[in-house]
Z-matrix of the N, CA and C atoms (Angstrom, degrees):
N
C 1 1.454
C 2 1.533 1 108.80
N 3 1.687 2 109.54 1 144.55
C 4 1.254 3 106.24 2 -176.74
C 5 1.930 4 123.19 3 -67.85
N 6 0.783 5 136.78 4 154.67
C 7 1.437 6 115.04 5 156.33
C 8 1.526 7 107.40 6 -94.83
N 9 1.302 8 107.42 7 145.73
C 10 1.376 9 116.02 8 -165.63
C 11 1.681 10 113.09 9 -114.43
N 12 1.510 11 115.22 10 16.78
C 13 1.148 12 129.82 11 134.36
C 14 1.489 13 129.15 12 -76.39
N 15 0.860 14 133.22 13 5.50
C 16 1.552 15 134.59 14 -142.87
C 17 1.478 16 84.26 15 -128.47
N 18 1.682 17 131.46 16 129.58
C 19 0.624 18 165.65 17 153.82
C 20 1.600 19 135.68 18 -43.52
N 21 1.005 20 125.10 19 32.74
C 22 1.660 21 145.96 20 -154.70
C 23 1.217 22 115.05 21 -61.48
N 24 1.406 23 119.64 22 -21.69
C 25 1.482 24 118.45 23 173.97
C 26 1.386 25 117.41 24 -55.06
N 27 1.537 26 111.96 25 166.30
C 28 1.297 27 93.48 26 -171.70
C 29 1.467 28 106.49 27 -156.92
N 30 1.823 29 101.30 28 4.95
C 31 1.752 30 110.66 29 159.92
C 32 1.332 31 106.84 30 -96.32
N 33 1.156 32 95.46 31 -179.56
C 34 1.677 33 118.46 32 -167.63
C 35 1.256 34 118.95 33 167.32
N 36 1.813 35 112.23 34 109.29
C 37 1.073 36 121.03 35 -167.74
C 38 2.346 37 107.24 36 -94.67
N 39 1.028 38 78.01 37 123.30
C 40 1.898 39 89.57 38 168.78
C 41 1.330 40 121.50 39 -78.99
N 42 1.108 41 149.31 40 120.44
C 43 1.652 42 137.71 41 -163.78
C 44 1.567 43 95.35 42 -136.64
N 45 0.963 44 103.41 43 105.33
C 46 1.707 45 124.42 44 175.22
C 47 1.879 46 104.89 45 -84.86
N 48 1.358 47 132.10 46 -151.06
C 49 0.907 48 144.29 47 176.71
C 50 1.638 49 103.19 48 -91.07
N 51 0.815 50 150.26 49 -91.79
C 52 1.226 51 147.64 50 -172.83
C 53 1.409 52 113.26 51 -69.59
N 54 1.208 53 140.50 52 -22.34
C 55 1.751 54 159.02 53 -122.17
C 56 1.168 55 99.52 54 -135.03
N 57 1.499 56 117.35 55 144.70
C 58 1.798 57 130.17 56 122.56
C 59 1.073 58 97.36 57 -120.97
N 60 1.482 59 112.81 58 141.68
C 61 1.278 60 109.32 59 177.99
C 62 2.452 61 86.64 60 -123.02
N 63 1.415 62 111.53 61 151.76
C 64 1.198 63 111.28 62 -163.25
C 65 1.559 64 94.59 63 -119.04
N 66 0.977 65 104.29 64 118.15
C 67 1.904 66 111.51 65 167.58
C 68 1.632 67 101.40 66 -110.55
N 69 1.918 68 80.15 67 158.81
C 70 1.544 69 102.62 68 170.14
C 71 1.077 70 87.34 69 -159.00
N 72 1.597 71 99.01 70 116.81
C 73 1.516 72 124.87 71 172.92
C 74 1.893 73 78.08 72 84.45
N 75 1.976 74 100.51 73 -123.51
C 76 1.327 75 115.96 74 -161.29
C 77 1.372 76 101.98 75 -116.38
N 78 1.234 77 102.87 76 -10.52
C 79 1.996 78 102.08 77 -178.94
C 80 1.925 79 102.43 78 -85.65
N 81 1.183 80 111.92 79 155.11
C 82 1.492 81 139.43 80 -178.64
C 83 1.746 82 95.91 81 -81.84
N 84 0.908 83 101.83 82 88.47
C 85 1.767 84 96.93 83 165.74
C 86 1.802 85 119.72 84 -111.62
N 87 1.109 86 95.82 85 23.97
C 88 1.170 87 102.94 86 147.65
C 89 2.484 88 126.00 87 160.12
N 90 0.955 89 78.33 88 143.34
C 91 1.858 90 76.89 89 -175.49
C 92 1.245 91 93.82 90 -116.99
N 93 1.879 92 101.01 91 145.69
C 94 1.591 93 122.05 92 176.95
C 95 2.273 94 92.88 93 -127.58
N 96 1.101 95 91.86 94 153.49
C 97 1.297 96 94.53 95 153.23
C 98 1.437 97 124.24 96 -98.57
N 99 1.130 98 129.30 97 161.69
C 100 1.432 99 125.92 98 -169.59
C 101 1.237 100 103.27 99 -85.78
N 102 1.555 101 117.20 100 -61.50
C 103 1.325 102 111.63 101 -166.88
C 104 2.154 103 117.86 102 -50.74
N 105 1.636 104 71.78 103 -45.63
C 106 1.978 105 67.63 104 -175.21
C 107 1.285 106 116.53 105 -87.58
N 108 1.518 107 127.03 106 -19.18
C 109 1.247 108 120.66 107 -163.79
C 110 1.460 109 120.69 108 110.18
N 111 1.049 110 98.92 109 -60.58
C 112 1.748 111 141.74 110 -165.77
C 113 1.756 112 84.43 111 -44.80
N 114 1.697 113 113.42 112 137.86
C 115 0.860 114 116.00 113 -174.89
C 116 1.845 115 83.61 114 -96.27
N 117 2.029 116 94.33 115 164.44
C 118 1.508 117 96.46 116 -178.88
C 119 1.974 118 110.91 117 -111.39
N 120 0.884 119 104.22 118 103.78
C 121 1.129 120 115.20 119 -178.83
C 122 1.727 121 138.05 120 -49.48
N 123 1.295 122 104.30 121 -18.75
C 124 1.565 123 135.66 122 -172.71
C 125 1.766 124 123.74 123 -118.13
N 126 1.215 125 96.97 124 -8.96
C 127 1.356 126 111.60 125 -178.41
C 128 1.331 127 133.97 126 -38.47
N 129 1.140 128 133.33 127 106.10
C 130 1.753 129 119.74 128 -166.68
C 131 1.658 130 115.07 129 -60.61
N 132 1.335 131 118.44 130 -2.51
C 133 1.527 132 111.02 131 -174.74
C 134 1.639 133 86.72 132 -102.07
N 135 1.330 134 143.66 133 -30.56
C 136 1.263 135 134.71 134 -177.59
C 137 1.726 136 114.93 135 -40.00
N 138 1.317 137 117.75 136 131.51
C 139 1.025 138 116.27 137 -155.74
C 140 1.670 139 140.79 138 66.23
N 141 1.340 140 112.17 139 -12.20
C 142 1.329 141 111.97 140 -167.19
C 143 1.483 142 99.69 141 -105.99
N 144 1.297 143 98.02 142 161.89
C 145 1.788 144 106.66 143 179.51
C 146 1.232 145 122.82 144 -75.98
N 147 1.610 146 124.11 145 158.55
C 148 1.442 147 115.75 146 -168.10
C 149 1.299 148 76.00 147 -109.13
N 150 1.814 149 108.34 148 122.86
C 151 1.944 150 122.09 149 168.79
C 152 1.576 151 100.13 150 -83.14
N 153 1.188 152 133.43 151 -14.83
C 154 1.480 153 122.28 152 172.56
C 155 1.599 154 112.61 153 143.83
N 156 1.065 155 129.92 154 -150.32
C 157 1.303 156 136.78 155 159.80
C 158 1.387 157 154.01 156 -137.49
N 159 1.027 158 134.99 157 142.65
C 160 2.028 159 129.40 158 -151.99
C 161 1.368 160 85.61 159 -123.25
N 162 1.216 161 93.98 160 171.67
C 163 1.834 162 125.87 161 162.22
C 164 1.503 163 101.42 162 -108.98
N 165 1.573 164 127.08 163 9.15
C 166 1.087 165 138.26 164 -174.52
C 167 1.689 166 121.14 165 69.44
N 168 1.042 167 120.19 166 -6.38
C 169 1.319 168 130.83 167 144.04
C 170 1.783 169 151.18 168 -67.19
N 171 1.879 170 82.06 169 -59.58
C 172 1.518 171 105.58 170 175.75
C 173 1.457 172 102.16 171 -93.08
N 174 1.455 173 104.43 172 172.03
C 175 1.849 174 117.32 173 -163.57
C 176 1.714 175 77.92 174 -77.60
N 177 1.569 176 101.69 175 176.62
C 178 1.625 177 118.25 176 -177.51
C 179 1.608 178 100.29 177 -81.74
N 180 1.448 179 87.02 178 132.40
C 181 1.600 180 102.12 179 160.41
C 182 1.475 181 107.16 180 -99.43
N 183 1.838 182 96.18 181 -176.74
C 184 1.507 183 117.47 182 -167.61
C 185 1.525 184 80.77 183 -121.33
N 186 1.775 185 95.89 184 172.85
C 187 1.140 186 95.93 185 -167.49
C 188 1.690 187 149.77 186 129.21
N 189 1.362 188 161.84 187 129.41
C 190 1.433 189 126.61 188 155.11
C 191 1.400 190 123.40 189 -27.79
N 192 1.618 191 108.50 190 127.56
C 193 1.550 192 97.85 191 -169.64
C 194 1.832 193 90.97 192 -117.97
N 195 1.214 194 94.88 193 45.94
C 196 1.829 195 99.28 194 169.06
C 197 1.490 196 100.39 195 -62.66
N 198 1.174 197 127.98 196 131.64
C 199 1.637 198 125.84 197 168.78
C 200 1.590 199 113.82 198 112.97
N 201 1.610 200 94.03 199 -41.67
C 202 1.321 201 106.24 200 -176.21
C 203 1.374 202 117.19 201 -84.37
N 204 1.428 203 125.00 202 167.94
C 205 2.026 204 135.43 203 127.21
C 206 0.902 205 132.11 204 -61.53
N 207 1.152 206 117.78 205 134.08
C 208 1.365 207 137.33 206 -170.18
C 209 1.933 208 119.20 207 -91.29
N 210 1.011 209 129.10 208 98.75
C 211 1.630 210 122.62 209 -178.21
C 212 1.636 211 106.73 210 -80.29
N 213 0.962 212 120.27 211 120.94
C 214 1.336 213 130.99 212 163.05
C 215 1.623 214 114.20 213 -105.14
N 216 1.382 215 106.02 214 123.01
C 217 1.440 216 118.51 215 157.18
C 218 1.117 217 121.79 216 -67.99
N 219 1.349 218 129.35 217 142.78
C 220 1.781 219 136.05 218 130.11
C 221 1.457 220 101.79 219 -176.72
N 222 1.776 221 96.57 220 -112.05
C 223 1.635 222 83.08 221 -157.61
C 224 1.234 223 96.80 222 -86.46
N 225 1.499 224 142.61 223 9.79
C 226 1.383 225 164.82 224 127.42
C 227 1.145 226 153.64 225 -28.02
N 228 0.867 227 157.91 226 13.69
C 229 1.820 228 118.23 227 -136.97
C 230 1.463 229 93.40 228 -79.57
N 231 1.785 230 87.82 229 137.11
C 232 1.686 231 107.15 230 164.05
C 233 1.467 232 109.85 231 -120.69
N 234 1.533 233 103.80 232 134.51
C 235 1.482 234 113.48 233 155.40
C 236 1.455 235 120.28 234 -88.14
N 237 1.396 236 122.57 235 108.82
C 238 1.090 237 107.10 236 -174.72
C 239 1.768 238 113.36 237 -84.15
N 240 1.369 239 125.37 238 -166.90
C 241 1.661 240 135.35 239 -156.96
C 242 2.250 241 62.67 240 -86.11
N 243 1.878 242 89.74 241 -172.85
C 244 0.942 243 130.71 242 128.74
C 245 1.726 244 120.09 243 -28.94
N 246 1.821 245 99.28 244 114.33
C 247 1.838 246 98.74 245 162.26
C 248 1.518 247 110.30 246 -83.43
N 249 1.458 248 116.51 247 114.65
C 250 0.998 249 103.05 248 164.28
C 251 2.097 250 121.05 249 -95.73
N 252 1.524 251 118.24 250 18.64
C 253 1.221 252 109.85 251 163.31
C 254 1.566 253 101.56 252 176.82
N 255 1.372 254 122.58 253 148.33
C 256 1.334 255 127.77 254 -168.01
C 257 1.580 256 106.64 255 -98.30
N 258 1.195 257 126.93 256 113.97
C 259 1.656 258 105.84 257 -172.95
C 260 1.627 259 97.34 258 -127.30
N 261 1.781 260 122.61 259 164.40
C 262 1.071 261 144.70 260 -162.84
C 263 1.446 262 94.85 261 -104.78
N 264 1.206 263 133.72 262 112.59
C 265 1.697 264 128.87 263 -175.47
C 266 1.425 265 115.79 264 -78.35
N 267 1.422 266 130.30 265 143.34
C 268 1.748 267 113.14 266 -178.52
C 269 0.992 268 106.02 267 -62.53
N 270 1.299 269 113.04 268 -170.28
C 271 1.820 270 121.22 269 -171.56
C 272 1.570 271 96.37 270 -105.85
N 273 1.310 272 143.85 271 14.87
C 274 1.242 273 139.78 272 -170.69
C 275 2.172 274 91.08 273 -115.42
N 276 1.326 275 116.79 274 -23.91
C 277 1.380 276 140.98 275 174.47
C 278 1.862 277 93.68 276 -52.42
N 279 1.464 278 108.50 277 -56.91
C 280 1.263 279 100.01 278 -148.62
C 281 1.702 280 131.76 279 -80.43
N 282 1.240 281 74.92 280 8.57
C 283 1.866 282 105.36 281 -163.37
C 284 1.716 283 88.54 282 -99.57
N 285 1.128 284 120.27 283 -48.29
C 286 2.303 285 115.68 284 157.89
C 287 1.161 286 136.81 285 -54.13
N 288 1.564 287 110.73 286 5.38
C 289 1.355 288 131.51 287 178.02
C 290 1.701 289 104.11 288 -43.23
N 291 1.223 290 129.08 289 147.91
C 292 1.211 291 121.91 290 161.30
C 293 1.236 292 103.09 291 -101.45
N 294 1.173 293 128.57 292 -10.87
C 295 1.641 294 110.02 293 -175.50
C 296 1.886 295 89.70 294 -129.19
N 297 0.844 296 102.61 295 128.35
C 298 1.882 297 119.44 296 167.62
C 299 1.002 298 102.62 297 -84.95
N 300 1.748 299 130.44 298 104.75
C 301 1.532 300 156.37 299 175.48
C 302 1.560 301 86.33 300 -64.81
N 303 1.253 302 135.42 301 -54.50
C 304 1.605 303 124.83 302 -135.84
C 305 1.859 304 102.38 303 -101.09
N 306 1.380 305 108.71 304 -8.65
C 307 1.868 306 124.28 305 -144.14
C 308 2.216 307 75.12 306 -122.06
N 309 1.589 308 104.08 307 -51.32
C 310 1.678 309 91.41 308 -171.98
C 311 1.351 310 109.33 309 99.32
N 312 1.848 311 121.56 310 -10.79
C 313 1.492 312 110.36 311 -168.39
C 314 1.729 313 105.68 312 -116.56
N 315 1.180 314 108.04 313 133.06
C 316 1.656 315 99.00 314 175.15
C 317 1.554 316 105.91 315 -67.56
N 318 1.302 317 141.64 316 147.61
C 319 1.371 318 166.11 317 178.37
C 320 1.894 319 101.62 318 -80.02
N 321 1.406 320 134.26 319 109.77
C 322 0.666 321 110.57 320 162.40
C 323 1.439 322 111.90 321 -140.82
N 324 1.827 323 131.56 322 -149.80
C 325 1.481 324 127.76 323 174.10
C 326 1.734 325 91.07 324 -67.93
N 327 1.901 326 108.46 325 135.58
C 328 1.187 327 120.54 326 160.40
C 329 1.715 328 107.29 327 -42.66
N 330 1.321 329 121.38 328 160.45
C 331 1.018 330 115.59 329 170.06
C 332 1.647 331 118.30 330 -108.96
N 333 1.230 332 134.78 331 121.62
C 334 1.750 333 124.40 332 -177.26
C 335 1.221 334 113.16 333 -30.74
N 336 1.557 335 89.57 334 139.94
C 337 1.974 336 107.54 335 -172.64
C 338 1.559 337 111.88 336 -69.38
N 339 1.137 338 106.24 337 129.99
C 340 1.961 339 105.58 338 176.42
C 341 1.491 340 108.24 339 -47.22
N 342 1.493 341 106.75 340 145.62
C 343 1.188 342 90.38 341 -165.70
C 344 2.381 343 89.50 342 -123.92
C-alpha cells in the first residue's frame, strides 16, 4: 500500500529572474522565459544535470537553493541568476516540456520535407 504522505512528485520548477528552468528528478527538461512565456528551445542547461548550488563563491551545496545558482551540466555548463522561488508545475505544464526525460528526444520546429 501506498503511503499517502510520501511525496512522489518528481518536477520542480526554479524561477530565477528572467528563467524557469523545469526538472525531473535532476535533469532540465525543460526552460520557459518569464517575460514571454515562450518556452526556450536551445538552451544550454536543457538536458543537463542540476550538480547543485553556489552563491558563486563557495563549493555547491545540497539543499533549498532559494538565494542561490544553480550549475547545470551537459553539453553546457550553465550558471544560472539567483533562485528566487521553488514551484511545483501543473500537470497540464508537463506535456510543454521541450525536452522528453522519459522518450530521450528534445521536441523541436519540424524540419522541411525533402523534396
Amino acid at each position: 500500500m501506498l503511503d499517502p504522505r510520501v511525496d512522489r512528485r518528481r518536477h520542480v520548477a526554479y524561477v530565477t529572474r528572467h528563467t524557469e528552468y523545469h526538472c525531473r528528478g535532476r535533469e532540465c527538461v525543460g526552460v520557459r522565459n518569464r517575460r514571454t512565456g515562450e518556452w526556450v528551445l536551445d538552451h544550454g542547461a536543457l538536458r543537463g544535470r542540476l550538480a547543485g548550488a553556489t552563491d558563486g563563491g563557495s563549493p555547491l551545496v545540497e539543499g533549498p537553493p532559494i538565494g542561490l545558482r544553480l550549475l547545470f551540466l551537459g553539453r553546457e555548463g550553465v550558471l544560472t541568476s539567483r533562485v528566487e522561488a521553488m514551484l511545483r508545475p501543473e500537470k497540464d505544464v508537463l506535456a510543454r516540456y521541450a525536452s522528453r526525460a522519459s522518450a530521450g528526444s528534445i521536441r523541436g520546429p519540424r524540419a522541411p520535407a525533402a523534396a
